[in-house]
C-alpha positions in Angstrom: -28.0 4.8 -7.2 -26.1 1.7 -8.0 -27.4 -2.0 -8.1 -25.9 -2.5 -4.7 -27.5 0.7 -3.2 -31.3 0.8 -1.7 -33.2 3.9 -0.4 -36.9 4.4 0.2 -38.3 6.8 -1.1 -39.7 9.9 1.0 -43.0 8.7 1.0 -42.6 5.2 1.8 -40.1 5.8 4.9 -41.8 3.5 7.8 -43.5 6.0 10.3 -41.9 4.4 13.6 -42.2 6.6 16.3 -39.8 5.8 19.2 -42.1 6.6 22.0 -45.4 5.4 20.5 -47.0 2.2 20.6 -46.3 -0.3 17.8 -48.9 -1.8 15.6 -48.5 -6.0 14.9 -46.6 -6.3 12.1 -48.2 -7.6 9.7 -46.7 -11.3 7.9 -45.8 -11.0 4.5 -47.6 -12.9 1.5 -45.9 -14.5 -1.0 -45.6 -13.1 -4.2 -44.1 -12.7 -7.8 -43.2 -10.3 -10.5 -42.3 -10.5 -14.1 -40.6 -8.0 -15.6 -40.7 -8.1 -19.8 -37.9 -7.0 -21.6 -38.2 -6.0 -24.9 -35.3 -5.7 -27.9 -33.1 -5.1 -25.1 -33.8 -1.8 -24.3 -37.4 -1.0 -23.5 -39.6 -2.5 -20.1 -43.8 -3.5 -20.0 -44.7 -1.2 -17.2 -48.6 0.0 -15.7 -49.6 2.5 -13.1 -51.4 1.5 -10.1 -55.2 3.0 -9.6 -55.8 5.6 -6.9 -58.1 3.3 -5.5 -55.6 0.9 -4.4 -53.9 0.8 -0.7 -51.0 -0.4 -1.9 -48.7 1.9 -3.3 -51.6 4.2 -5.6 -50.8 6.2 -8.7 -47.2 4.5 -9.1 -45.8 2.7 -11.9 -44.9 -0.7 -11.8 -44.1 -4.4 -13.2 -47.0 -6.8 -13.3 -47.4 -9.1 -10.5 -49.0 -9.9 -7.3 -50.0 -12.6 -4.9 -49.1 -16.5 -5.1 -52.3 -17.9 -5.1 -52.5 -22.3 -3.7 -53.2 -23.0 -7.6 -50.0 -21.6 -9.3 -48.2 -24.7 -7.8 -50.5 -27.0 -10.0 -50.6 -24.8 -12.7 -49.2 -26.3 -16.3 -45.9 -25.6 -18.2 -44.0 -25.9 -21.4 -40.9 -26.9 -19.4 -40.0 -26.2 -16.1 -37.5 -24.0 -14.6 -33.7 -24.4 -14.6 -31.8 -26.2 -11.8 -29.9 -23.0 -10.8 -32.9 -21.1 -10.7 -34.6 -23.8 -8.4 -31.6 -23.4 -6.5 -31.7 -19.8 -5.8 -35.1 -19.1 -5.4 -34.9 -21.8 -2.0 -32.1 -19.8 -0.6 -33.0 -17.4 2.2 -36.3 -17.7 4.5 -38.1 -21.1 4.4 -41.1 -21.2 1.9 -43.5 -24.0 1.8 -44.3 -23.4 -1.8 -42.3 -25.3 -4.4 -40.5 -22.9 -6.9 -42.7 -23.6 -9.7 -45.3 -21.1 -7.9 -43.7 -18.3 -8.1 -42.7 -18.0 -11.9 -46.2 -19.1 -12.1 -47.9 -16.7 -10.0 -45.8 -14.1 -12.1 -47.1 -14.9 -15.4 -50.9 -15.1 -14.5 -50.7 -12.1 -12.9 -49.0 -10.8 -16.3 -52.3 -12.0 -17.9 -54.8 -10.7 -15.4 -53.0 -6.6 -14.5 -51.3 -6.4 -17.9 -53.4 -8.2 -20.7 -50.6 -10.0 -22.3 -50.0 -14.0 -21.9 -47.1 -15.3 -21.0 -46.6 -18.8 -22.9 -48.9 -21.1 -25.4 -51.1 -23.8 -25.4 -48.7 -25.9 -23.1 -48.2 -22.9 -20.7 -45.7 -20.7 -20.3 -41.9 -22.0 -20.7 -40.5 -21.8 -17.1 -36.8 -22.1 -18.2 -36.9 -19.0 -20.5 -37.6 -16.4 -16.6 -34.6 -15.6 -15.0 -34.7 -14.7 -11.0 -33.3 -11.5 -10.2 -34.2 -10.4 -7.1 -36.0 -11.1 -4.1 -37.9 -8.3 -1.3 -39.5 -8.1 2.1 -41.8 -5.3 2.5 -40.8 -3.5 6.1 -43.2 -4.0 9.3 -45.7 -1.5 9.7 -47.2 -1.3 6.3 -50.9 -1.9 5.2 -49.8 -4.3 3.2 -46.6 -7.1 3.1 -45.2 -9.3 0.5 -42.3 -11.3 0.6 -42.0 -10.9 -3.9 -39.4 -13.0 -6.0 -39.0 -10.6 -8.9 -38.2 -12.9 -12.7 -36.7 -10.8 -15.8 -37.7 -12.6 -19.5 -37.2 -11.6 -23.2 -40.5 -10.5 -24.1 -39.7 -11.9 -27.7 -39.2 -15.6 -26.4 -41.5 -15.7 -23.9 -44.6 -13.7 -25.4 -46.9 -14.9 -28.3 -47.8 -11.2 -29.1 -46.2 -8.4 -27.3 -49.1 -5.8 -27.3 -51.0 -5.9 -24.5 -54.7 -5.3 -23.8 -56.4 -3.7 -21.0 -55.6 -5.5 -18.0 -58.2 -6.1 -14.9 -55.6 -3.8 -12.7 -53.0 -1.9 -14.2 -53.6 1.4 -16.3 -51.7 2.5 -19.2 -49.5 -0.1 -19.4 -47.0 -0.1 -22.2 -43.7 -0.2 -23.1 -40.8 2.5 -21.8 -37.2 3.0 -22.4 -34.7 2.7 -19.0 -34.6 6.0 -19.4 -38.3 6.7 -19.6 -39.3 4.0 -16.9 -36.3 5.5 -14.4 -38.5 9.1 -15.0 -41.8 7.5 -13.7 -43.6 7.4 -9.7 -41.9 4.0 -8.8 -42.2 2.9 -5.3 -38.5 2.8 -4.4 -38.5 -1.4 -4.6 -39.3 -0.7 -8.3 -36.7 1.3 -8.9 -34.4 -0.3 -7.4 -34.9 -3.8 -9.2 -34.8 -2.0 -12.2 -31.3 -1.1 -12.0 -30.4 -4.9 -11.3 -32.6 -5.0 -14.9 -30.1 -2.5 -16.5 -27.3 -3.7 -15.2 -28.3 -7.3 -16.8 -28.6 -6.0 -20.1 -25.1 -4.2 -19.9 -23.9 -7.5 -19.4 -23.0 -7.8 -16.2 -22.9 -10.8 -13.9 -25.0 -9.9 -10.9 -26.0 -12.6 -8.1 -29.8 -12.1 -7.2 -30.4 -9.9 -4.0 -32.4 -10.5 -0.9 -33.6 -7.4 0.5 -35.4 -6.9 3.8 -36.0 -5.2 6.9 -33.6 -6.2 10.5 -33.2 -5.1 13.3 -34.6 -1.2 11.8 -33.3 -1.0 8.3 -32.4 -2.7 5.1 -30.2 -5.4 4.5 -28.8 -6.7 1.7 -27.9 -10.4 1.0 -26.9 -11.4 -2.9 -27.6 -14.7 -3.2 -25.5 -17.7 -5.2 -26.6 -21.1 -5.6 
């Protein structure tokens, strides 16, 4: 699959019967991820419990829900004008950009163990935006994520993370290992916008989302 290529995964396709009756979709919540790079080569990944609705037993990057604090929360420095730029483009959001990188690198703290940042907070200008998803109607749950990539070596005070409040077994894989694991199909697919990155290529940040009964894909530019 390339960067420019999506496909859900077999379990994940949205069960839309034509001749039955619809349930209300539900709205989407806003919400962040922050994917840690390490040396270039290796990805901080956990599994989901079983326990969980929302996609159980897979592997994924920290993250979650944009709570009303993360907008107030404090920072080393704040995040670059392009990166402002970009993460405004597409549907209307209430929340200043600030939120999301900060709603990424709590969650980091809270699923993963690790903490993103000092004293002063974590330094906003160091996360790079790579990628932005709607999660299709129909689904028991819906997030409208903004997904950030960061050097775990410039961002991270210590790199080894603890047991996290939701996350199990999270460590560090290879491209290759993390591209073997259960990864919802959103997962999989930002990580080849990570790999692509790191092979130095120049890729604008894509919207993906569900109209008018499939996918579309918009790569945003500020």
């Amino acid at each position: 699959m390339s960067a420019n290529e999506f496909k859900l995964n077999k379990d994940e396709e949205p069960f839309d019967p034509p001749d039955a009756e619809k349930p209300k979709a539900a709205r989407p919540r806003d919400a962040a991820t922050l994917i840690l790079v390490r040396a270039g080569r290796e990805v901080m990944m956990g599994q989901r419990s079983k326990g969980h609705v929302f996609m159980p037993d897979k592997w994924v990057f920290p993250g979650g829900r944009v709570d009303p604090g993360d907008a107030r929360a404090k920072a080393a420095t704040e995040l670059t004008a392009e990166t402002e730029a970009l993460l405004k483009k597409g549907a209307i959001s209430r929340r200043p950009p600030r939120a999301f990188a900060l709603a990424a690198t709590r969650e980091t703290l809270e699923e993963a163990g690790v903490r993103v940042g000092g004293p002063g907070g974590p330094e906003l200008d160091k996360l790079n935006f790579i990628a932005r998803a709607i999660t299709p109607p129909y689904r028991p749950r819906r997030f409208d994520a903004r997904f950030f990539m960061a050097d775990a070596e410039a961002v991270l005070a210590d790199d080894k993370p603890v047991m996290g409040e939701e996350l199990l077994h999270v460590r560090w894989f290879s491209l290759a290992e993390a591209n073997a694991l259960d990864l919802p199909s959103i997962t999989r697919f930002v990580l080849k916008e990570v790999e692509a990155r790191l092979a130095g290529e120049t890729v604008a940040p894509p919207f993906l989302r569900w109209s008018r009964g499939s996918h579309t894909l918009e790569r945003l530019t500020s």
